[in-house]
Backbone as numpy.savetxt, mean C-alpha at the origin, in Angstrom:
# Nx Ny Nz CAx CAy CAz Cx Cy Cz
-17.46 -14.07 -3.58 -17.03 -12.75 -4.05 -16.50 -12.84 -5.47
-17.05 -11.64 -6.36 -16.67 -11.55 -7.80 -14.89 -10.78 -7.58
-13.95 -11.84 -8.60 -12.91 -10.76 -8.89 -12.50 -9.36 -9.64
-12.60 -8.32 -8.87 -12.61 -7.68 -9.61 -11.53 -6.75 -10.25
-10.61 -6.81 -9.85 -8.83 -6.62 -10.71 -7.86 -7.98 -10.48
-7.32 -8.21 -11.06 -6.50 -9.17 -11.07 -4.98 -8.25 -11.84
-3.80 -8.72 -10.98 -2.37 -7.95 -11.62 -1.26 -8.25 -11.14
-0.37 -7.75 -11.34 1.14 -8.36 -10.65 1.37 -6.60 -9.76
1.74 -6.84 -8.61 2.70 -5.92 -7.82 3.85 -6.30 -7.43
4.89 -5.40 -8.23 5.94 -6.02 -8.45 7.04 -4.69 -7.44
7.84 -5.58 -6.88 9.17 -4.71 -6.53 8.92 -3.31 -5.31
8.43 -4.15 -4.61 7.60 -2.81 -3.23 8.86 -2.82 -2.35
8.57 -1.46 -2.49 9.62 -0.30 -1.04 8.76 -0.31 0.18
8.77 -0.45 1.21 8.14 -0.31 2.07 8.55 0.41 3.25
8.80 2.07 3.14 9.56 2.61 4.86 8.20 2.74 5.30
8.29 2.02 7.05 7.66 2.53 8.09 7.92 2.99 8.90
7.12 3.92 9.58 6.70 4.62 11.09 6.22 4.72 11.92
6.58 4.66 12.96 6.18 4.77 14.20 5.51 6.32 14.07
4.12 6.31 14.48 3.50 7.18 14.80 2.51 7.04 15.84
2.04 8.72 16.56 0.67 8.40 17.44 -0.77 8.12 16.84
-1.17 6.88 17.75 -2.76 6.90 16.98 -3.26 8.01 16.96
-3.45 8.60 17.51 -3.74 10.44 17.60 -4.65 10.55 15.88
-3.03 10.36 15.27 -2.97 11.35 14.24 -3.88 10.38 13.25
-4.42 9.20 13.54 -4.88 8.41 12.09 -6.46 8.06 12.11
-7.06 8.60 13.53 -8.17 9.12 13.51 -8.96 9.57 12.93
-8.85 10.15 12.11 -9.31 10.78 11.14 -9.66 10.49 10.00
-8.76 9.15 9.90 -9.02 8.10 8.31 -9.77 7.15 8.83
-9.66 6.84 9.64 -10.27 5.18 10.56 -11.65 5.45 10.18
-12.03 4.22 9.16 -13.42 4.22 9.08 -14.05 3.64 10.57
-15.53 3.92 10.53 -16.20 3.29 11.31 -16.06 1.86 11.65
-16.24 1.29 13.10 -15.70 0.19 13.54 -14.87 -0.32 13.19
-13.45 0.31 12.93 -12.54 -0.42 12.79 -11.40 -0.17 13.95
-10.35 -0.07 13.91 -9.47 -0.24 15.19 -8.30 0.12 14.36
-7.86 1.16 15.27 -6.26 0.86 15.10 -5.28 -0.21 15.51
-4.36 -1.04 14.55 -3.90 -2.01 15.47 -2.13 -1.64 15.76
-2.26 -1.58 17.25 -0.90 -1.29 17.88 -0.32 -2.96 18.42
-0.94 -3.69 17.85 -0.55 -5.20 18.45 1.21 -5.36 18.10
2.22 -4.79 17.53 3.42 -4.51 17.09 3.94 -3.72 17.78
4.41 -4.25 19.10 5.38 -3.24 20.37 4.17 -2.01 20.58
2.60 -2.29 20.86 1.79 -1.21 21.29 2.07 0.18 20.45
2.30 0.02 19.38 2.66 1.61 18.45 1.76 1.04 17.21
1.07 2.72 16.70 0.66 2.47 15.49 1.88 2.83 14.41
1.59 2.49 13.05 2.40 2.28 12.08 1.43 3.49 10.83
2.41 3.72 10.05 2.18 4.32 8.87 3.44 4.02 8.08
3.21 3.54 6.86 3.99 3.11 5.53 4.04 3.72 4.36
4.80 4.45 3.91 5.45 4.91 2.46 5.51 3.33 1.52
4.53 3.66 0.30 4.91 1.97 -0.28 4.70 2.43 -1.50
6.00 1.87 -2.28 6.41 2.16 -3.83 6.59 1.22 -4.41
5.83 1.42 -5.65 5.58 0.03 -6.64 4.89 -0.10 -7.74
5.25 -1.21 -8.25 4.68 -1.28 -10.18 3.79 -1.93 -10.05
2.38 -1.48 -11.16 1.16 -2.31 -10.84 1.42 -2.89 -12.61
1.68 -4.28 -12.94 1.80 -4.51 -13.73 0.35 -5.60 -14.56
0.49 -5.85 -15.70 -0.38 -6.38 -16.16 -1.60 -6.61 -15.29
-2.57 -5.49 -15.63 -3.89 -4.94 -14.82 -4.80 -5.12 -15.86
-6.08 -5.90 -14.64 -7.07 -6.11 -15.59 -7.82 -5.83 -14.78
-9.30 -5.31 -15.55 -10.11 -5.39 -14.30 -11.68 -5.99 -15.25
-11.95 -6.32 -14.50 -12.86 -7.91 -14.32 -12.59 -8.52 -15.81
-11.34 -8.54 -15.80 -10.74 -9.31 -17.00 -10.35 -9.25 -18.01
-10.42 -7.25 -18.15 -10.60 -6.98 -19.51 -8.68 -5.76 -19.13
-8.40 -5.99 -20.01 -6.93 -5.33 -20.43 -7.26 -3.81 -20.81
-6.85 -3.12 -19.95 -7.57 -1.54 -20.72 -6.38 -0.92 -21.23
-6.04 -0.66 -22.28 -5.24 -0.22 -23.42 -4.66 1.32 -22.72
-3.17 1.35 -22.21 -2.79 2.37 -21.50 -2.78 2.47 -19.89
-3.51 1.09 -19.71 -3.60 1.53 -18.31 -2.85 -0.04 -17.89
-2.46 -0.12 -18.29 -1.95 -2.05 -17.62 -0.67 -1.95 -16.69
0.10 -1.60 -17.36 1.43 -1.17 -16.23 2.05 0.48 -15.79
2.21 0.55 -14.91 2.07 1.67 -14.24 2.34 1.46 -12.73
3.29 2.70 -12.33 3.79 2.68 -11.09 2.36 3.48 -9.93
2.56 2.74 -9.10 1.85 3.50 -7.26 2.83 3.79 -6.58
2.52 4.97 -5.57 3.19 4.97 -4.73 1.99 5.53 -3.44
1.75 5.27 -2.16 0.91 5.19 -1.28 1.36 5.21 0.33
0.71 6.28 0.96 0.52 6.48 2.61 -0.62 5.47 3.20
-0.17 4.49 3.89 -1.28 3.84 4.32 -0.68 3.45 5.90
-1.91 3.10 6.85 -1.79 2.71 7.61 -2.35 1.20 8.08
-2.27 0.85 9.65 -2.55 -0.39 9.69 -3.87 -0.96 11.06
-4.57 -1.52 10.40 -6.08 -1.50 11.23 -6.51 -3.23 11.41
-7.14 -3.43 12.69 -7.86 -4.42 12.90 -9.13 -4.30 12.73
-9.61 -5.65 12.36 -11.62 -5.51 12.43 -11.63 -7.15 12.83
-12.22 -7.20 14.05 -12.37 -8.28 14.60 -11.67 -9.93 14.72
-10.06 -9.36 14.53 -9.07 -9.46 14.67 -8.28 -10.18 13.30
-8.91 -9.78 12.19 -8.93 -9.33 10.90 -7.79 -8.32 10.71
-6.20 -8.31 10.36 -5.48 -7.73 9.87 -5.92 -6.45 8.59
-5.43 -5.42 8.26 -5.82 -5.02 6.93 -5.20 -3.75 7.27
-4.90 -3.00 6.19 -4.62 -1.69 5.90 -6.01 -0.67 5.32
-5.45 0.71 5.54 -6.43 1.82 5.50 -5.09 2.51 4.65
-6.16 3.23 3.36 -5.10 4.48 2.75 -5.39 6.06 3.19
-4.27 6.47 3.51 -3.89 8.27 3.25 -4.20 8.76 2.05
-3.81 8.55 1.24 -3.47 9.04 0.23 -2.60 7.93 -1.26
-3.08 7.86 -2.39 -2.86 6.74 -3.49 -2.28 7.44 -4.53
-1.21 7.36 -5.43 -0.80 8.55 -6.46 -0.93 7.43 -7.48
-1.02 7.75 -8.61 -0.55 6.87 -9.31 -0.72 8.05 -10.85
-0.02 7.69 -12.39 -0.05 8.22 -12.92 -1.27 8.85 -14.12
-2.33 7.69 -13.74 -3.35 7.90 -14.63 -4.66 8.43 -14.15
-4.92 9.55 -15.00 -6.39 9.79 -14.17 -7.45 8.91 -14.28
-7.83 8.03 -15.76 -8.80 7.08 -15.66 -8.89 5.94 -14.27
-7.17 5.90 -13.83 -7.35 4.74 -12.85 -7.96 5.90 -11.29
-7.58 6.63 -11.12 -7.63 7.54 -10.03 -9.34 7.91 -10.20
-9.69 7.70 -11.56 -11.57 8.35 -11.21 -12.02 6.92 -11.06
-11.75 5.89 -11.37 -12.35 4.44 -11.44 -12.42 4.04 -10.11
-11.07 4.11 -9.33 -10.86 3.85 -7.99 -12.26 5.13 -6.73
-11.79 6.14 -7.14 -12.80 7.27 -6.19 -14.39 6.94 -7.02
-14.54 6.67 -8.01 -16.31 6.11 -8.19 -16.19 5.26 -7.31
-15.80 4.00 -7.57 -15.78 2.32 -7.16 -16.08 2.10 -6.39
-14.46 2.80 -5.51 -14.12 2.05 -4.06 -14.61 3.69 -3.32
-14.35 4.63 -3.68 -14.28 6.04 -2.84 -12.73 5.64 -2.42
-11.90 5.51 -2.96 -10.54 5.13 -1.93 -9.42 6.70 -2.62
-8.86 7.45 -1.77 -8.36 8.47 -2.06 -6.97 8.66 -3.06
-7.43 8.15 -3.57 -6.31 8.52 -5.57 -6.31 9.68 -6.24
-5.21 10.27 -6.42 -4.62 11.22 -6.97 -3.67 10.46 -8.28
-4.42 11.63 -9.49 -3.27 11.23 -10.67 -2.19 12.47 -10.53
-1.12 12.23 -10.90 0.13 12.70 -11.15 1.51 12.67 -11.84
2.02 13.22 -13.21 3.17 12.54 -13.34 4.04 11.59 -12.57
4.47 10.19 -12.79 4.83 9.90 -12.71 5.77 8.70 -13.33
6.98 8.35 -12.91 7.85 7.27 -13.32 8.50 6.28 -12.71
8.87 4.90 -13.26 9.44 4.13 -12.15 10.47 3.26 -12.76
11.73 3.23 -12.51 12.49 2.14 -13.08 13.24 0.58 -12.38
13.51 -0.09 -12.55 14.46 -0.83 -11.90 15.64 -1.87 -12.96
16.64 -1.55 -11.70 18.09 -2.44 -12.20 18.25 -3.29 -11.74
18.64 -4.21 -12.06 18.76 -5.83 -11.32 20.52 -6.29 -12.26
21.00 -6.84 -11.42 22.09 -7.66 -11.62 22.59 -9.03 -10.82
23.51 -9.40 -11.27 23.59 -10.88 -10.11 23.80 -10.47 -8.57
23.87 -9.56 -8.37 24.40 -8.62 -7.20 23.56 -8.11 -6.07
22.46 -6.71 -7.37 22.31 -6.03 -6.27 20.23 -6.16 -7.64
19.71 -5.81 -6.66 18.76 -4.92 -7.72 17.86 -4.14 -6.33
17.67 -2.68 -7.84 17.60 -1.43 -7.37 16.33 -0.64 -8.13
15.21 -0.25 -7.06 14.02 0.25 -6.99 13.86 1.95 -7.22
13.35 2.54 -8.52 13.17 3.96 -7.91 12.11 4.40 -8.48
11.42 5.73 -7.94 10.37 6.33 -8.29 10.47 7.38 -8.17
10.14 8.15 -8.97 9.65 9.54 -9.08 8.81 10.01 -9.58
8.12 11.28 -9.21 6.69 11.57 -9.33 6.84 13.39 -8.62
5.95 14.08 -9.92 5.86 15.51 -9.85 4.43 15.71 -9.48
4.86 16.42 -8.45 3.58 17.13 -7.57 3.41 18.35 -7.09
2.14 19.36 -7.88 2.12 20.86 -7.72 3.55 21.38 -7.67
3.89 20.61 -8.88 5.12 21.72 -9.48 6.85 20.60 -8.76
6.42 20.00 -8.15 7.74 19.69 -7.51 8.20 18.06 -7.77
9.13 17.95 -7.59 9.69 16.67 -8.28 9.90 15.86 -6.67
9.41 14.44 -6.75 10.04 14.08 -5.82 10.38 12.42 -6.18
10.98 11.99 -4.77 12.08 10.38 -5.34 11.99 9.63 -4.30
11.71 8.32 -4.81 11.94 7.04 -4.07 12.68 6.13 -4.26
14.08 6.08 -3.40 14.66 4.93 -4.47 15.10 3.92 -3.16
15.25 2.35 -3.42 15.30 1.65 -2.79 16.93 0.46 -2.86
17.69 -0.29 -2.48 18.66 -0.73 -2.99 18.31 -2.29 -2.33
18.52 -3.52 -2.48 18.67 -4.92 -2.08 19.93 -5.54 -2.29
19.73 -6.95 -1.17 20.77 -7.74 -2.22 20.02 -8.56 -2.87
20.53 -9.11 -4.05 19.80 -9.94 -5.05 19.73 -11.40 -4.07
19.41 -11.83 -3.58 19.29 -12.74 -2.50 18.08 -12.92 -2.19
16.61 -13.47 -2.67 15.42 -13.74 -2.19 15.09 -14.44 -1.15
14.69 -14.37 -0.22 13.93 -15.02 1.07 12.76 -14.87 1.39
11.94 -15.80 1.87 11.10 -15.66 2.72 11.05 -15.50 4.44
10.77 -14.33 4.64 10.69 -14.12 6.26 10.03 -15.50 7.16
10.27 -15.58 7.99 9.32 -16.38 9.07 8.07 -15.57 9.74
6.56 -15.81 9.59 5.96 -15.15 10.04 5.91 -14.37 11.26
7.02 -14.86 11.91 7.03 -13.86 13.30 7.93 -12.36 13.07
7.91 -12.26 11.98 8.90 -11.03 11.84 8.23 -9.35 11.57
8.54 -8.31 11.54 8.13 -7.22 10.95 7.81 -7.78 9.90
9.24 -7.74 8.92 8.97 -8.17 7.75 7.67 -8.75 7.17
7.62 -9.41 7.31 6.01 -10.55 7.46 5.15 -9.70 7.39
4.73 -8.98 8.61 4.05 -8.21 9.16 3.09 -6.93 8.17
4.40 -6.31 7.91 4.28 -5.00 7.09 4.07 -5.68 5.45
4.24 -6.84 5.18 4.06 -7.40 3.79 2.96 -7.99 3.23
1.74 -8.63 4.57 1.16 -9.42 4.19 -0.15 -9.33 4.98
-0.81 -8.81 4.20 -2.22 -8.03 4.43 -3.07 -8.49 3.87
-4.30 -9.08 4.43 -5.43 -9.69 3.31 -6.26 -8.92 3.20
-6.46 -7.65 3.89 -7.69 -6.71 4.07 -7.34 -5.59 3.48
-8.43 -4.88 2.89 -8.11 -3.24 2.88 -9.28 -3.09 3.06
-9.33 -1.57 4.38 -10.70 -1.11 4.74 -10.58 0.36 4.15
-12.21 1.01 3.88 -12.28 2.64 3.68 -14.07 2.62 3.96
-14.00 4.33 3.31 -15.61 4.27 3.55 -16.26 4.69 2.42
-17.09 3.72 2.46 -18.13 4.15 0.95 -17.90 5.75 1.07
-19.06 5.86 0.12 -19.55 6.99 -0.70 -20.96 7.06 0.16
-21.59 6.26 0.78 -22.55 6.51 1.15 -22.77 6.75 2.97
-20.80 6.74 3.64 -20.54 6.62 4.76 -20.23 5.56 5.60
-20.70 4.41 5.02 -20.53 2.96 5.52 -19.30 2.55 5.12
-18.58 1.71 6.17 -17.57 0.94 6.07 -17.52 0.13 5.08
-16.55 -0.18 4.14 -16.42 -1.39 3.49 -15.11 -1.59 3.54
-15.09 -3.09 2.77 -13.54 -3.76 2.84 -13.64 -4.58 1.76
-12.08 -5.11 0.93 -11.99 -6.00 0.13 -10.60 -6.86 -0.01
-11.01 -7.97 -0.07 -9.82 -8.68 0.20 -9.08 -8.73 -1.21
-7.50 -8.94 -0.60 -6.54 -8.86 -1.09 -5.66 -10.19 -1.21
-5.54 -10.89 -2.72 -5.18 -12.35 -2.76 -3.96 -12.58 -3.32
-3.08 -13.06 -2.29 -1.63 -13.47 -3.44 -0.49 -14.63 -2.43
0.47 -14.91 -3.19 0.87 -15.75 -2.55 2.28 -15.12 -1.31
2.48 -15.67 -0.56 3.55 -14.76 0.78 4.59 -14.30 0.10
5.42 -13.22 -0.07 5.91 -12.52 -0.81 7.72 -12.70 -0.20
8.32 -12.92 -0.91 9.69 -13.37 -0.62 10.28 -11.32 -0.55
11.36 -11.22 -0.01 12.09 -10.17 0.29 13.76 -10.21 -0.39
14.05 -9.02 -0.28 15.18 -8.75 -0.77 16.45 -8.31 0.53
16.97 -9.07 1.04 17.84 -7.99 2.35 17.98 -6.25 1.65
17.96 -5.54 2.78 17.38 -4.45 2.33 18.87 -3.83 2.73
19.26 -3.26 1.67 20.83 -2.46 1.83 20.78 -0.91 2.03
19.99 0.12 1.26 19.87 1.22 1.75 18.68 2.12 1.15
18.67 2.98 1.18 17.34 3.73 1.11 18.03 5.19 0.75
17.09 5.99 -0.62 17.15 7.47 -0.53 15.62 8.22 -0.51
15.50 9.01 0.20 14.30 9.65 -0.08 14.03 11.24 -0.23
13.45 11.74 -1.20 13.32 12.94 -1.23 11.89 13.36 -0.98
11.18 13.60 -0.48 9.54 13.66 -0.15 9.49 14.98 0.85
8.51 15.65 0.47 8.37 16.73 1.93 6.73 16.11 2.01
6.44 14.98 3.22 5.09 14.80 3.36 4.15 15.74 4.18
4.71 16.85 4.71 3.60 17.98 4.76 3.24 18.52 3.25
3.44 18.61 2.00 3.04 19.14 0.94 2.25 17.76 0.20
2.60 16.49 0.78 1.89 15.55 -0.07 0.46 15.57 0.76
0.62 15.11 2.14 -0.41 14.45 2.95 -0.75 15.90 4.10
-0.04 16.89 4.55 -0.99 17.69 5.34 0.14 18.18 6.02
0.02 19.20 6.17 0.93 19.92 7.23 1.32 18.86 8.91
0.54 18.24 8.85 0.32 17.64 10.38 2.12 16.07 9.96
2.14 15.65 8.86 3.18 15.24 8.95 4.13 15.41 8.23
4.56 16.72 8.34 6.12 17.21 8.30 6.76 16.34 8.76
7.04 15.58 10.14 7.76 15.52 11.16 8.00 14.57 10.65
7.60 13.94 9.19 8.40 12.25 9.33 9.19 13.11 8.20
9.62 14.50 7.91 10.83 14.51 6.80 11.84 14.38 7.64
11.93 14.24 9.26 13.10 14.66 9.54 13.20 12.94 10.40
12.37 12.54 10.27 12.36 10.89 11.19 12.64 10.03 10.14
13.60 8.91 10.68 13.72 7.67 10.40 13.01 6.67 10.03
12.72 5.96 9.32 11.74 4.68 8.81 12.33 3.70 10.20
11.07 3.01 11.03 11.86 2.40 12.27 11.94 0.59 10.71
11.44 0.56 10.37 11.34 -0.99 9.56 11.21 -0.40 8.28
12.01 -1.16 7.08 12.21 -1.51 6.05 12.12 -2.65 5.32
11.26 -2.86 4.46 11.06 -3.78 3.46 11.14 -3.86 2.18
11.69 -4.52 1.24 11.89 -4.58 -0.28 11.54 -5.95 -0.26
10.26 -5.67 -1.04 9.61 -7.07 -1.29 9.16 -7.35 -3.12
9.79 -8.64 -3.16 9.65 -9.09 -5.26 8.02 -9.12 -5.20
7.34 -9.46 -4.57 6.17 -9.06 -5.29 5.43 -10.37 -5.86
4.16 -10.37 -6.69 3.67 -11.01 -6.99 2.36 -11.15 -7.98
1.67 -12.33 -8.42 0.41 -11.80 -9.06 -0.47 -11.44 -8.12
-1.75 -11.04 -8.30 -2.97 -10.46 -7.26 -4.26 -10.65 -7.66
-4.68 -11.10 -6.90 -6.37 -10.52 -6.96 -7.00 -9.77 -6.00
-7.83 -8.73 -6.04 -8.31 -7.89 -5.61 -9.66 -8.28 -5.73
-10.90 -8.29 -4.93 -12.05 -8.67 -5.08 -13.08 -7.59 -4.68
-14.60 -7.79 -5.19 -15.58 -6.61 -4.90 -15.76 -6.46 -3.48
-15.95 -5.03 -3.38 -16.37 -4.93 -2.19 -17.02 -5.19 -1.13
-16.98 -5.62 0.25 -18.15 -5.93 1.06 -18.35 -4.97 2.04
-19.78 -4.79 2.47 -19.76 -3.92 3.64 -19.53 -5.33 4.70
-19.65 -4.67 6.22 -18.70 -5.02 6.96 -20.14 -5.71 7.39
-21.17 -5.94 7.51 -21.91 -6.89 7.46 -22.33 -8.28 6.47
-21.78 -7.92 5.34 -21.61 -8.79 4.36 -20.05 -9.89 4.86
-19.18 -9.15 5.39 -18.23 -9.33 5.80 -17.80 -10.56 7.17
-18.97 -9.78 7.94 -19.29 -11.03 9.00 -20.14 -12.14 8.62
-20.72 -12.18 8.07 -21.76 -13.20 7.40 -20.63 -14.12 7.09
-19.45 -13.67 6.29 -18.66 -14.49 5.73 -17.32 -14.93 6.36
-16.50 -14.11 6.95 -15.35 -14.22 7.55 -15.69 -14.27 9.27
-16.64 -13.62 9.84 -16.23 -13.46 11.58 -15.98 -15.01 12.20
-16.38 -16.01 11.47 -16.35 -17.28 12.56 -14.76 -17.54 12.42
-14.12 -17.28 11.39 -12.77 -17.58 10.42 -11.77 -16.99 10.86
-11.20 -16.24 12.09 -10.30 -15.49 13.26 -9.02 -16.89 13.19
């Protein structure tokens, strides 16, 4: 497989939810699976973060290198292949938002947006904001300055460390592309603010997480990346199914 972005994702918020598979139906490309292997519940994740020094197939595009995401995604098996599926992708630039929907077909929206962070010997502190059809909204995250690595048996772990992302072409077929970096150390996670109404971002159908709890939280430092070309999911077995 050719690389085809290489970048740092730096400083990810991660609230999740407990939701019904019911509702994620609808994104689930072909042959893939929802995976409830995590206490039999599916998951959906709010994830906020800086895409820093971005290249894609190597080349530095002037305006577009650093820049905040923020993203609804959920969580899917393919032949017992971990990976995430997106809702919905914001980020602030439209060149990256038409590059991504040619490319990948993966659902990006450009939108004002901004992202800062504070760090001290103490504490360091994550936020985002981003205006949408008129409305302002906020992500902000708090740690202790204390880095760790989880033990793979944890949520933590879990919700951090994904080698897959699945969607569906442009032409209806499944594809997927792996996702390369090294296990991502965490921040103990001290508190959380959120301002979001996700019936106006993602659909009337989830209102119900403005008024629900994130059941797991993650603040994770992040790392460099590679992102690689796409495979359909027969290209895919050719290469990975013996590899479980």
């Amino acid at each position: 497989m050719n690389v085809f972005l290489t970048a740092e994702w730096k400083h990810l918020i991660n609230l999740t939810y407990e939701v019904e598979p019911s509702l994620l139906e609808e994104y689930l490309p072909k042959g893939i699976e929802i995976d409830t292997a995590l206490n039999g519940k599916a998951h959906v994740s709010l994830v906020a973060f800086d895409f820093l020094n971005t290249r894609v197939k190597g080349i530095s595009i002037p305006f577009h290198v650093n820049f905040p995401e923020i993203n609804l995604r959920f969580y899917v098996r393919y032949k017992g292949h971990v990976g995430v599926v997106f809702i919905r992708e914001f980020v602030p630039k439209h060149c990256i938002a038409l590059v991504a929907n040619r490319i990948y077909n993966e659902p990006y929206l450009a939108t004002p947006m901004t992202s800062s962070l504070l760090k001290n010997n103490d504490e360091v502190a994550s936020h985002h904001q981003f205006k949408y059809r008129g409305q302002i909204f906020d992500i902000q995250a708090t740690g202790t300055n204390s880095l760790f690595t989880p033990e793979e048996t944890t949520t933590e772990h879990y919700f951090k460390e994904h080698t897959w992302g699945f969607g569906t072409a442009h032409s209806g077929k499944t594809k997927c592309y792996k996702v390369e970096h090294p296990v991502w150390r965490i921040y103990p996670f001290e508190n959380f603010e959120l301002r979001i109404e996700f019936g106006k971002l993602y659909g009337k159908k989830w209102e119900f997480l403005e008024h629900t709890q994130p059941t797991y939280k993650v603040f994770a430092e992040g790392s460099a990346v590679k992102v690689f070309g796409a495979l359909t999911l027969t290209e895919f077995d050719k290469l990975y199914s013996q590899s479980v």
